[in-house]
Every structure is written in structure tokens, then in C-alpha cells.
C-alpha positions as CSV (number, residue, x, y, z in Angstrom):
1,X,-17.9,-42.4,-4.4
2,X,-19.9,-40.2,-6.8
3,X,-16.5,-39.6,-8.8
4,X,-16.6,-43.7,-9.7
5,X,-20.1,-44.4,-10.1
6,X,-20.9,-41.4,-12.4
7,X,-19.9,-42.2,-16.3
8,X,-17.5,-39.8,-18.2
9,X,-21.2,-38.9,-20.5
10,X,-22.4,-37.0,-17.4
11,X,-19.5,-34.0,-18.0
12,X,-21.8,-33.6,-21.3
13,X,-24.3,-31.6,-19.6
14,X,-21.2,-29.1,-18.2
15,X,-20.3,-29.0,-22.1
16,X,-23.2,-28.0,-23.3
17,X,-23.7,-24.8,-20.8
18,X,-20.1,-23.4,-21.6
19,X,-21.2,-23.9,-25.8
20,X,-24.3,-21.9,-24.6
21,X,-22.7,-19.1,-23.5
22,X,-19.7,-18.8,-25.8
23,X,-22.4,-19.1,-28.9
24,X,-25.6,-18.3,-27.3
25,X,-24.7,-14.7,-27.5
26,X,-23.4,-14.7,-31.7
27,X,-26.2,-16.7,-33.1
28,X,-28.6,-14.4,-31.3
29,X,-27.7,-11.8,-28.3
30,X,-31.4,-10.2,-28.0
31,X,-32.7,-14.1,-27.9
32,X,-30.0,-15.0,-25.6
33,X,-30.4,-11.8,-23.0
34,X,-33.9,-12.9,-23.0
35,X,-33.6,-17.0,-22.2
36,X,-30.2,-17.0,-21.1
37,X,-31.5,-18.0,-17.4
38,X,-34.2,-21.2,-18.9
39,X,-30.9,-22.2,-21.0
40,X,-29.2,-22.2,-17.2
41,X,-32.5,-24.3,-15.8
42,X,-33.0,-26.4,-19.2
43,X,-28.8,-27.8,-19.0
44,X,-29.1,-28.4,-14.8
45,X,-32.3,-30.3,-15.6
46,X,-30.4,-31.8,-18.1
47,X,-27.7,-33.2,-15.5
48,X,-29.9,-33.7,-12.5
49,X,-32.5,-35.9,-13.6
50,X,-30.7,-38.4,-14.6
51,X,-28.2,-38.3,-11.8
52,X,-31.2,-38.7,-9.0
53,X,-31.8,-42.1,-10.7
54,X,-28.4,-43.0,-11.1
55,X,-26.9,-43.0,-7.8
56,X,-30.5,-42.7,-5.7
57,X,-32.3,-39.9,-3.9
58,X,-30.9,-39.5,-1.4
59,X,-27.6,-39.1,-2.4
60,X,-28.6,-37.0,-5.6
61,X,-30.2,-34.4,-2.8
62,X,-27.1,-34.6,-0.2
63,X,-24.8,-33.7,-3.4
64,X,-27.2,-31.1,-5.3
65,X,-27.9,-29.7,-1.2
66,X,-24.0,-29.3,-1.0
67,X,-23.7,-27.2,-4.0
68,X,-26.1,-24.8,-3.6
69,X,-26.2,-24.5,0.5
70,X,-22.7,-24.8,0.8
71,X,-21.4,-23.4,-2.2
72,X,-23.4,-21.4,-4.6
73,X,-25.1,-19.5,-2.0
74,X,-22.6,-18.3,-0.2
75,X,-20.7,-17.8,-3.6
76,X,-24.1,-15.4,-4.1
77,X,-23.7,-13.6,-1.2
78,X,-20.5,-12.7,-1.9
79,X,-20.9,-11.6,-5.5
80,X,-23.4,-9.5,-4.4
81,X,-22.3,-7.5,-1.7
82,X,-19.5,-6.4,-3.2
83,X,-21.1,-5.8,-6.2
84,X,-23.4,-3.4,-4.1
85,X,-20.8,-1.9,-2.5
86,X,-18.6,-1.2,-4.5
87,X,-21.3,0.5,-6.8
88,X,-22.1,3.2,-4.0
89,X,-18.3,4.3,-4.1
90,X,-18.6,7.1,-7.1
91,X,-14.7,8.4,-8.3
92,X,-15.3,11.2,-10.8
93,X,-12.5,13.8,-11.7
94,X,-9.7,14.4,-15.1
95,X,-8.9,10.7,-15.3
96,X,-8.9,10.8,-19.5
97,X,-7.9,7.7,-20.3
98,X,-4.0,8.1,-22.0
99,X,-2.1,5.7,-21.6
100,X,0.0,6.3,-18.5
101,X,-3.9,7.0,-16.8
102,X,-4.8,3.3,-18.0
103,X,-1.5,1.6,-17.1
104,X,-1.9,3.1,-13.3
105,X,-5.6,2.5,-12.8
106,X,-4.8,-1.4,-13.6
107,X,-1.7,-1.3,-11.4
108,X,-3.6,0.1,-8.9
109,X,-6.3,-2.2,-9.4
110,X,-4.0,-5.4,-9.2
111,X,-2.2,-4.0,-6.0
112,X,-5.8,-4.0,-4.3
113,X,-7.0,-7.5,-5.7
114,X,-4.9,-9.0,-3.1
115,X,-6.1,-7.4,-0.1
116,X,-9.9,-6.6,-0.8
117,X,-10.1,-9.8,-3.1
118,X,-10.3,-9.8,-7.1
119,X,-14.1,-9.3,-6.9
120,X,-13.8,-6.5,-4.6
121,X,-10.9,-5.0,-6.4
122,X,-13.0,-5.8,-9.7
123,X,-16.3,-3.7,-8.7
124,X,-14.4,-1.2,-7.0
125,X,-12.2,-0.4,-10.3
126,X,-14.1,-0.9,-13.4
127,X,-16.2,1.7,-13.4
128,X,-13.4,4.5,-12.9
129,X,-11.7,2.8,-16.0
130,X,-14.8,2.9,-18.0
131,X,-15.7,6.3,-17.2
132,X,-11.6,7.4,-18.4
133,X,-12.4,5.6,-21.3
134,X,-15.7,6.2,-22.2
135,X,-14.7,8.6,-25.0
136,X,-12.8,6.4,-27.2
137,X,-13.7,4.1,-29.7
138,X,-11.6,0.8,-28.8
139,X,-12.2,0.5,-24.7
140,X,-11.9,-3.2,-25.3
141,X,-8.5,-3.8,-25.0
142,X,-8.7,-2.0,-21.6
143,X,-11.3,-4.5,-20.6
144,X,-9.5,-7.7,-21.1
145,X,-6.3,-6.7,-19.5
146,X,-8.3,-5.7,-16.5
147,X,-9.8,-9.0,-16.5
148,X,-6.0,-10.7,-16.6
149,X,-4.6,-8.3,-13.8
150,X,-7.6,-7.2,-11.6
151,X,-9.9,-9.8,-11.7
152,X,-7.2,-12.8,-11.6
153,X,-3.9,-12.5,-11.1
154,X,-3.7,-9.4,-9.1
155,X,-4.9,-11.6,-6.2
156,X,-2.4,-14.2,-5.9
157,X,-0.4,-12.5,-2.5
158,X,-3.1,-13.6,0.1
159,X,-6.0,-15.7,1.1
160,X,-8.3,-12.8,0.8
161,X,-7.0,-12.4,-2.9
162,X,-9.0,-15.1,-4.2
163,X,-11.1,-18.2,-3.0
164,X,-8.6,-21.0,-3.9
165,X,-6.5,-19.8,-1.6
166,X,-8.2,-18.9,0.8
167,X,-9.1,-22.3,0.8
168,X,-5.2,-23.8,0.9
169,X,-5.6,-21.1,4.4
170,X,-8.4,-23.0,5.7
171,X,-6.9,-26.5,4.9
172,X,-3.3,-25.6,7.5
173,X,-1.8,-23.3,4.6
174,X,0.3,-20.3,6.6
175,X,-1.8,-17.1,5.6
176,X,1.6,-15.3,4.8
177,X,2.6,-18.3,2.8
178,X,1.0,-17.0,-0.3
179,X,3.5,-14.1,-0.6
180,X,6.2,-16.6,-1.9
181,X,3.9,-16.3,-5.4
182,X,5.5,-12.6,-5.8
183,X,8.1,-13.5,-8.0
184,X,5.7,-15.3,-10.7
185,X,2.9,-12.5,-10.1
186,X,5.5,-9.6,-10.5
187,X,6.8,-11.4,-13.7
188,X,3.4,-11.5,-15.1
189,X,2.4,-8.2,-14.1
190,X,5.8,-6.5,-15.4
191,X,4.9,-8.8,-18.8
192,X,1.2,-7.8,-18.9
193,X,1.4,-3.8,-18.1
194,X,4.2,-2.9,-20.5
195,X,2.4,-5.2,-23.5
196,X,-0.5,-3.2,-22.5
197,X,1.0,0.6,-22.3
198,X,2.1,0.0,-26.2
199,X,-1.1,-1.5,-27.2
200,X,-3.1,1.3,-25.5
201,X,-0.5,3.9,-27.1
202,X,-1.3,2.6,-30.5
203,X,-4.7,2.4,-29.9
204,X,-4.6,6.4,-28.6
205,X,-2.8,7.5,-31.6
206,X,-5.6,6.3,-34.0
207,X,-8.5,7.5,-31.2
208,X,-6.9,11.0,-29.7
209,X,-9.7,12.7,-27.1
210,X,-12.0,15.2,-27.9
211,X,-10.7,19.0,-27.6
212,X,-13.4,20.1,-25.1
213,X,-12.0,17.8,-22.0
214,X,-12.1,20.2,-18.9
215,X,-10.3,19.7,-15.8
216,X,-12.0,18.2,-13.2
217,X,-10.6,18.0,-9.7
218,X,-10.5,14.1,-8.9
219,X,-12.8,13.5,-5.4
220,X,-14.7,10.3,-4.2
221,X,-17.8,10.2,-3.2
222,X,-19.4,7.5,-1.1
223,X,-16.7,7.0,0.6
224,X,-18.3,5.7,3.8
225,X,-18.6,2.2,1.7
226,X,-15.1,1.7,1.8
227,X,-16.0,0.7,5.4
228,X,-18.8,-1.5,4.5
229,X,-15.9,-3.0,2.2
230,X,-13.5,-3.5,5.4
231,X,-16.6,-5.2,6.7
232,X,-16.8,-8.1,4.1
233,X,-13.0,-8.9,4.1
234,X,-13.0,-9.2,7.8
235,X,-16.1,-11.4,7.8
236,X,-14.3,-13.5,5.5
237,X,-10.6,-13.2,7.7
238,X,-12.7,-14.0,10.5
239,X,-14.1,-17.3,8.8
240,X,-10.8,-18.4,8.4
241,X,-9.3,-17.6,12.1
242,X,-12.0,-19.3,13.6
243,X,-12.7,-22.0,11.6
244,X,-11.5,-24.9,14.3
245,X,-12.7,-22.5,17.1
246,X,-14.2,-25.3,19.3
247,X,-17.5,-23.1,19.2
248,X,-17.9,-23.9,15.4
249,X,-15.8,-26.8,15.0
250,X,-16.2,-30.2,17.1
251,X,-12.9,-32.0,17.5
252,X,-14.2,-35.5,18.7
253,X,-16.4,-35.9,15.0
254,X,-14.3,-33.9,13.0
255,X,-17.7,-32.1,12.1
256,X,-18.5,-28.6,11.8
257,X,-20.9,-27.7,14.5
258,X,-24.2,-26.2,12.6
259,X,-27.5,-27.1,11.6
260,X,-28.3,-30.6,10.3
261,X,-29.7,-30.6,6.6
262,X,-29.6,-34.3,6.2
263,X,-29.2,-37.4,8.4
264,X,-27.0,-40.7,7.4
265,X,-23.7,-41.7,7.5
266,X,-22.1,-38.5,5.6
267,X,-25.0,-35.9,7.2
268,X,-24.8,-32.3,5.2
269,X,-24.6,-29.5,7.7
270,X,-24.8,-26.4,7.1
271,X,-22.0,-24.6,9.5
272,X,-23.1,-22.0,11.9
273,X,-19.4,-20.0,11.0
274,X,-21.1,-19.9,7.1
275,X,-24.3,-18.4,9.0
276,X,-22.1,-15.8,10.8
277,X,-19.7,-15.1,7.8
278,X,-22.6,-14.8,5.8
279,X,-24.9,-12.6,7.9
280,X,-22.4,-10.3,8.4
281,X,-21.8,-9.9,4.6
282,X,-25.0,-9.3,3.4
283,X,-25.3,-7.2,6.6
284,X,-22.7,-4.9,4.9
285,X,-24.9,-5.0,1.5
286,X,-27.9,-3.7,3.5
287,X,-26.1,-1.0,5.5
288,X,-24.4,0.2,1.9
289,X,-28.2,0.4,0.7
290,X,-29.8,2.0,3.2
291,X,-27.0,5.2,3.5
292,X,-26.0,5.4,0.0
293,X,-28.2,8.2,-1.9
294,X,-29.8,6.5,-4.7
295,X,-28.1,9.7,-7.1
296,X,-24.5,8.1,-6.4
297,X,-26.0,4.7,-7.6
298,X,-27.1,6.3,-11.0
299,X,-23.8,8.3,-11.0
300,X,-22.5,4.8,-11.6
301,X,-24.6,3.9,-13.7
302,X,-25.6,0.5,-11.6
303,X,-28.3,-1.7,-12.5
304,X,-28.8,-5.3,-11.3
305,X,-28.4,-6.8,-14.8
306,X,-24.7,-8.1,-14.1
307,X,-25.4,-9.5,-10.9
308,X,-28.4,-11.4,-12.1
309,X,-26.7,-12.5,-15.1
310,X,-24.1,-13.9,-12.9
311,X,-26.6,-15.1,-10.6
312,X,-28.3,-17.4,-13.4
313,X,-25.4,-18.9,-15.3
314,X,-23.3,-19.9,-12.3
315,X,-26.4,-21.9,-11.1
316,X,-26.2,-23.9,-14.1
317,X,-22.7,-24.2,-13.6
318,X,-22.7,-24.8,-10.6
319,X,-24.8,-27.8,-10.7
320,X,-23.4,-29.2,-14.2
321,X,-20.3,-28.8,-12.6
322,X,-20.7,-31.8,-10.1
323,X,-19.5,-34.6,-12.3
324,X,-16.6,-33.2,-13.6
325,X,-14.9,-32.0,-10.2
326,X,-16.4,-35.7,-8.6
327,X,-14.4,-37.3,-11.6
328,X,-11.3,-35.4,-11.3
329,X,-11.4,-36.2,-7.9
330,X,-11.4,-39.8,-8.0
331,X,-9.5,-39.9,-11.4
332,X,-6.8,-36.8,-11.1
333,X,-4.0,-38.9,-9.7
334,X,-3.8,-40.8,-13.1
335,X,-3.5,-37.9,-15.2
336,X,0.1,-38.6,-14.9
337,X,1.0,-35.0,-12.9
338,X,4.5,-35.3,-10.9
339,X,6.1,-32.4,-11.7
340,X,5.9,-28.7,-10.6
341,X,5.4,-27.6,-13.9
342,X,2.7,-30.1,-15.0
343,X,0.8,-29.0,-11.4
344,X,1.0,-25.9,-12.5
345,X,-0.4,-26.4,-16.1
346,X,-3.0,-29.1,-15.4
347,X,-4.7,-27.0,-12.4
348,X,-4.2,-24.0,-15.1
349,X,-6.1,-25.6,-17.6
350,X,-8.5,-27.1,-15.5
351,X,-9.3,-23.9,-13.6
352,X,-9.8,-22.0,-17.2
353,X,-13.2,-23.6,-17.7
354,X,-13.9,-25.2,-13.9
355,X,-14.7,-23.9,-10.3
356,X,-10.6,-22.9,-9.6
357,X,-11.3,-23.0,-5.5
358,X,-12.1,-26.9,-5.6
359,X,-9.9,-27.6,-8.3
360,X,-7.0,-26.2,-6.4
361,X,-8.1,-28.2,-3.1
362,X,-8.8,-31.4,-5.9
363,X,-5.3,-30.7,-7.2
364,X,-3.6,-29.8,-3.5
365,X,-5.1,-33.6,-2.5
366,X,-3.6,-35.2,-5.3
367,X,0.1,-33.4,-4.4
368,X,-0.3,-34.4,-0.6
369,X,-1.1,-37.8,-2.3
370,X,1.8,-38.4,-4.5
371,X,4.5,-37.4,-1.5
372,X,2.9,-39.1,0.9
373,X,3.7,-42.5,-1.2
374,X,6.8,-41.0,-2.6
375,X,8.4,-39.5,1.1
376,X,11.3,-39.6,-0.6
377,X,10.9,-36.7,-3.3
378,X,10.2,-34.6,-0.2
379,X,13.1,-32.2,-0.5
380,X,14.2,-28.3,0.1
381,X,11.3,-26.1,1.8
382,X,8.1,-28.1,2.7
383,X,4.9,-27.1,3.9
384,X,2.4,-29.0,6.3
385,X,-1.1,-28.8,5.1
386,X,-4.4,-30.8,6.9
387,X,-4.5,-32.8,2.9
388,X,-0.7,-33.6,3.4
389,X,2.8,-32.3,3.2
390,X,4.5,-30.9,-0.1
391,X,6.9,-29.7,-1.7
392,X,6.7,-25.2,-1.6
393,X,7.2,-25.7,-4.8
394,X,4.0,-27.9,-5.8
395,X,2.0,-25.5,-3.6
396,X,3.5,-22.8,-5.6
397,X,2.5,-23.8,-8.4
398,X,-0.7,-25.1,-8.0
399,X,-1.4,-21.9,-6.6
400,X,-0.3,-19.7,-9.1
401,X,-1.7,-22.0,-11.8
402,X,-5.6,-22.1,-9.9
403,X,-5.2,-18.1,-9.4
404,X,-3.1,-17.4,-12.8
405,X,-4.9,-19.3,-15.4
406,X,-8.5,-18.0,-14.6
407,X,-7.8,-15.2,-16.9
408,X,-7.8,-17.6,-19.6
409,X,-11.8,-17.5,-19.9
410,X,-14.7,-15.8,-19.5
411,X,-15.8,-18.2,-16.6
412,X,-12.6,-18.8,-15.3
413,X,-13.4,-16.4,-12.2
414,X,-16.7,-15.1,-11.2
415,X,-15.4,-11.5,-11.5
416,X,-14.4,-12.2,-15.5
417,X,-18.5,-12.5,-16.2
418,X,-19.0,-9.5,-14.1
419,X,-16.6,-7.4,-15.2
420,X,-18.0,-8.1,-19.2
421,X,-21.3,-7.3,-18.3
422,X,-20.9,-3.6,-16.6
423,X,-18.7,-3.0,-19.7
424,X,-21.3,-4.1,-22.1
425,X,-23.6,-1.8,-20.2
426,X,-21.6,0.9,-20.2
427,X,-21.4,1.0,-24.5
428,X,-18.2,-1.6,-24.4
429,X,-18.4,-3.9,-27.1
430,X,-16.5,-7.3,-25.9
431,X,-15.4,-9.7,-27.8
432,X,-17.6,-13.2,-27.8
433,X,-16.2,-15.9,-25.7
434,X,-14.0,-17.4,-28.3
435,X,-13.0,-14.3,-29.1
436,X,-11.7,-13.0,-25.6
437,X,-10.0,-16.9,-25.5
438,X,-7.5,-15.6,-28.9
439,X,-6.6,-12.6,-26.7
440,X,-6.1,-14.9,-23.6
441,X,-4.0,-17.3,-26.3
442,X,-1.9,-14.9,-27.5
443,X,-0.9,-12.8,-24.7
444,X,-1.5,-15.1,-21.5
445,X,-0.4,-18.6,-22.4
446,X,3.4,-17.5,-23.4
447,X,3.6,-15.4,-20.6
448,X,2.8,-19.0,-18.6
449,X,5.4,-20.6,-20.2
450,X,8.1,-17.8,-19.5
451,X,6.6,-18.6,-15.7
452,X,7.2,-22.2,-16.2
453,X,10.7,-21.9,-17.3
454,X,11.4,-19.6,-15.0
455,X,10.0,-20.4,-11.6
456,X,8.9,-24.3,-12.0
């Protein structure tokens, strides 16, 4: 409903916050550190307001509810307890960053992406890299391919990897499903680590170490987090196993069983699986504060800065957000998208600059949409899903285009943001948002297209 009553003028809002941070930060970064969070408040005001009187109160507070009980908060939660995790784990030892150092340190960071998730994979990795690096001039480069293999397409091989699919899991998607995106992911990783090694090897020859680098023997400290981290994935796993549970699920009303926000014909509740999932994550942040000395913490280097930072944007976002997803919804099936390859690229696109996890289940509609009136085109390997059956090559590349394609911005993936703030905190100059979108450009989008014609 929301998707045909609100005008296209209302995605201006959603505009505006994305021009805020991509020029917020070059016309003036000490102004823009400062406000950045009133500039969050000033373009969700900007949305809201109008929307209440638009479509009414009470639907205005069941759809602003919805994002932030259902979504952002969780979302939040998340974020955070990984990002305070993963700052008690403290890996010091002779990791100088050469070449062959950097090119294993990303491999082994985009190995783990699919099994402790691309925000758990990010926080637990970034800081080892930046501490190899920290002596040379251009650490940069270093950054941004991180970003494309850790905090993106590194978790494309499960539902744990990353949130849209661990969404396709909780909408009748087989959890081992996901490993038929190894070809495209391997094809992009073998692409993305060996344009890497030669870029870092030029960069090394014009920034060779110091003299005075002593041998350190490598150990980990903290280690006992890694547990906490176990935690958080199985939380989530958990979620997902017992999502139609008939303890948290009620099969006559189709409704989660939880607490009531809001009465009326579509009544917002808020799940009592969330509560658990939830509770037991931020359970694991508090454990990993309590037992962590506060010396590792420092060690690290960690501050709350990229967390809040994180924290105040995406509520912008999130709430700007709402008439652009509530449009595609309604409107996507017109976009004209039949094809494999055109699934791929428009969810791509779309999940560049959107939320990817609703824009894959937006796009993952539309498919089980277009088959279901078009039974025929339903050839070769299918897969049953509660929004439909497709085609496993739709899903594929829906998938990989939602997981792939969040590389190509700053706010294409939570983890991007967090990742460029630690960096900038640890003396990394990164590029402006424009600026990290030409390295995306250049190196991501023909690597996409030697996907397309390859796999779809």
C-alpha cells in the first residue's frame, strides 16, 4: 500500500542523506565529524513529517515502528557486538605488510566472511591489516580491496555470510543452497587478489619498510572472544532453525508469536525469537566486556567513534529508506527484469546505494512473481522458496548480485562504513565517497560483467 500511495518526490529525502555523506566530508570534515549525526536527524525529519500526514498516523507510526523495532535495532545490536568483540581479540607478531602478507591476510579474511559473517570477519581482520601496514605511506589501496573481499563478497557461501541471504534461508531457501555461488565468488576472488598482489607490489617498491623491523613471534591474545564470537553466529543459526518452531511462530495466523506493538488489521509485533536472538547477542558483547582487560582494548586501539558513526547515519538511512524500498516493491516488476543477467544487475545496482537484505527479498518476490505467471520458463534446476519457485539460476543471481555489488559503495554494506572509519582512526587516509566509487568502477564493475558473461 505505502509503495502506491507515496509519490516518487518522497525518495528525495534518501537523496539528500547519501549527497551528505559523500560531500559532507570534502566541503568540511571537522564541521561534518561534528553535525554529521543532526544532518542524520535534520534528512529523517525531512521524510517523516510529511509522510505522517500523507498516509495518516497510524500508519506513518506502524511503518517508522517497523524500521527501527524490527530492523534498525536489531541491525544495532549486531553491529555492535561484533564490533566489541572482535576488538578484544589483539593479533600482534612480524606481519610487515609485503605483499604475499597482504594477499594472505585478505584471503584469509574472505574465507572467514562466510562463516562468521562479513561484519564479523570485517572487525576481526582489519585491525591485523592495519597494524602490517601501518608503516607505509599508501595503506589505502589495502583498505578498499578489503572492503570488496572481506566486507562483501567473501560472504556469499552461507546464510551466516551476509543478511540477504540469510534472509532467502528464512524465506524456504536450503542453507547449503548458497554454496552453488562458488563459481562466481572464486572468479571474483581469483580476479580481485591477483589485481591486488601487483598493485600492492608497485606500491611496495616506491614505499620499502624501515630497516629497524624486528621479528616478532606472531601470538593472539584475547582469544577467549573467539567464543563470545561462536556465540553470536549461533544466536543468529539458531534464529533461523527455529523460526516456524510452533513456540515462536503460530501456524493458524501466520503471525509470529511476540509482543503486540500495535493493534489493527496488519498489528506490528515484535517477535519473541528477535528477543531471544537478540538477548543472547548483546549477551555475548557484555561477557567480551566484562573479561577482556581494558589494555587489550587499547592494544587495538578501539574507541566507540566507528560504531557511533555507524549508529547515526544508518538511522537516517534507515528511515529515508522507507519510500524507496516501499516503491520498488510495488513498482519492481515493471522495471522490465526477465533475465538472469538483468536480476543480477538491477539487484546489483540497487543494493550499491539501498538496504541489500530487503532488496534481495524485494527482488526474490518479483522472480517468484514472474514464474509463477510464466510456469512455463520454469526449466533445468529449480528451487522452492515460501515467495515462490525459480529458476537456480535467478536465485543465483540475485544472490550474488545483492552480496556482490555492495562493494560498489561506501553504504552498500554496514561493514564498508565500519571498516573506513577504524582506518581513518588508525592514520589511513581514504578516499571520499566518490572517490572510493572510481576504484569500485574501475576494478569491480568489469569484473561483474566477466561474471555476467560467464555464469548468467
Amino acid at each position: 500500500m505505502l509503495g502506491e500511495q507515496l509519490p516518487f518526490w518522497t525518495v528525495i529525502p534518501f537523496i539528500g542523506i547519501l549527497l551528505s555523506i559523500a560531500l559532507g566530508p570534502l566541503i568540511n570534515a571537522h564541521w561534518w565529524e561534528r553535525n554529521l549525526k543532526w544532518v542524520s536527524l535534520g534528512w529523517a525529519l525531512i521524510f517523516a513529517l510529511p509522510f505522517i500526514f500523507m498516509v495518516g498516523t497510524h500508519q506513518a507510526a506502524h511503518a517508522i515502528l517497523h524500521v527501527y523495532v524490527l530492523d534498525y535495532i536489531p541491525f544495532m545490536i549486531l553491529l555492535t557486538a561484533l564490533f566489541v568483540v572482535s576488538g578484544g581479540i589483539v593479533i600482534h607478531g612480524s606481519l610487515h605488510g609485503s605483499p604475499w602478507v597482504n594477499t594472505t591476510l585478505l584471503g584469509v579474511g574472505t574465507l572467514l566472511a562466510s562463516w562468521i559473517g562479513t561484519t564479523g570477519a570485517s572487525m576481526l581482520m582489519i585491525r591485523p591489516v592495519l597494524r602490517a601496514n601501518a608503516w607505509r605511506k599508501s595503506q589505502a589501496h589495502v583498505v578498499i580491496f578489503f572492503i570488496f573481499l572481506v566486507s562483501n563478497i567473501g560472504g556469499a557461501l552461507t546464510p551466516v555470510g551476509d543478511p540477504p541471504l540469510f534472509l532467502g534461508f528464512l524465506k524456504g531457501v536450503p542453507f547449503f543452497w548458497t554454496f552453488c555461488l562458488v563459481g562466481p565468488m572464486l572468479l571474483c576472488v581469483t580476479i580481485l587478489l591477483t589485481v591486488f598482489w601487483f598493485l600492492d607490489r608497485y606500491h611496495v617498491r616506491h614505499d620499502p619498510p624501515p630497516l629497524n623491523l624486528e621479528p616478532i613471534p606472531l601470538n593472539v591474545r584475547g582469544e577467549y572472544n573467539l567464543l563470545f564470537l561462536a556465540g553470536i553466529v549461533g544466536a543468529i543459526i539458531m534464529s533461523g532453525m527455529f523460526s516456524k518452531h510452533t513456540f515462536f511462530f503460530d501456524a493458524v495466523t501466520g503471525l509470529p508469536r511476540g509482543l503486540r506493538l500495535m493493534d489493527g488489521q496488519e498489528p506490528l509485533i515484535w517477535p519473541y525469537l528477535n528477543l531471544c536472538r537478540d538477548g543472547l547477542i548483546l549477551m555475548m558483547a557484555a561477557l567480551s566486556l566484562k573479561f577482556t582487560p581494558h589494555a587489550l582494548r587499547q592494544d587495538n586501539k578501539f574507541t566507540w567513534g566507528p560504531i557511533k558513526e555507524v549508529g547515526y547515519l544508518f538511522a537516517g538511512i534507515f528511515m529515508t529508506i522507507v519510500p524507496a524500498l516501499a516503491i520498488l516493491a510495488v513498482k519492481g516488476a515493471s522495471l522490465g527484469v526477465d533475465t538472469p543477467a538483468k536480476f543480477f544487475w538491477a539487484s546489483g545496482i540497487l543494493s550499491s546505494f539501498l538496504d541489500n537484505a530487503p532488496t534481495y527479498l524485494t527482488f526474490l518476490s518479483a522472480a517468484g512473481g514472474y514464474f509463477g505467471s510464466h510456469p512455463e520458463l520454469l526449466s533445468g534446476a529449480l528451487v522452492h522458496t515460501d515467495l515462490g519457485t525459480v529458476t537456480a539460476k535467478v536465485l543465483m543471481a540475485v544472490s550474488a548480485g545483492s552480496v556482490f555489488m555492495g562493494a560498489n559503495s561506501y553504504i552498500g554494506n554496514a561493514p564498508n562504513f565500519m571498516v573506513r572509519s577504524i582506518a581513518e582512526e588508525n592514520s589511513c587516509k581514504m578516499p571520499s565517497f566518490f572517490g572510493y566509487m572510481l576504484w569500485s568502477g574501475m576494478i569491480l564493475l568489469p569484473t561483474f560483467a566477466l561474471v555476467t558473461w560467464v555464469f548468467f
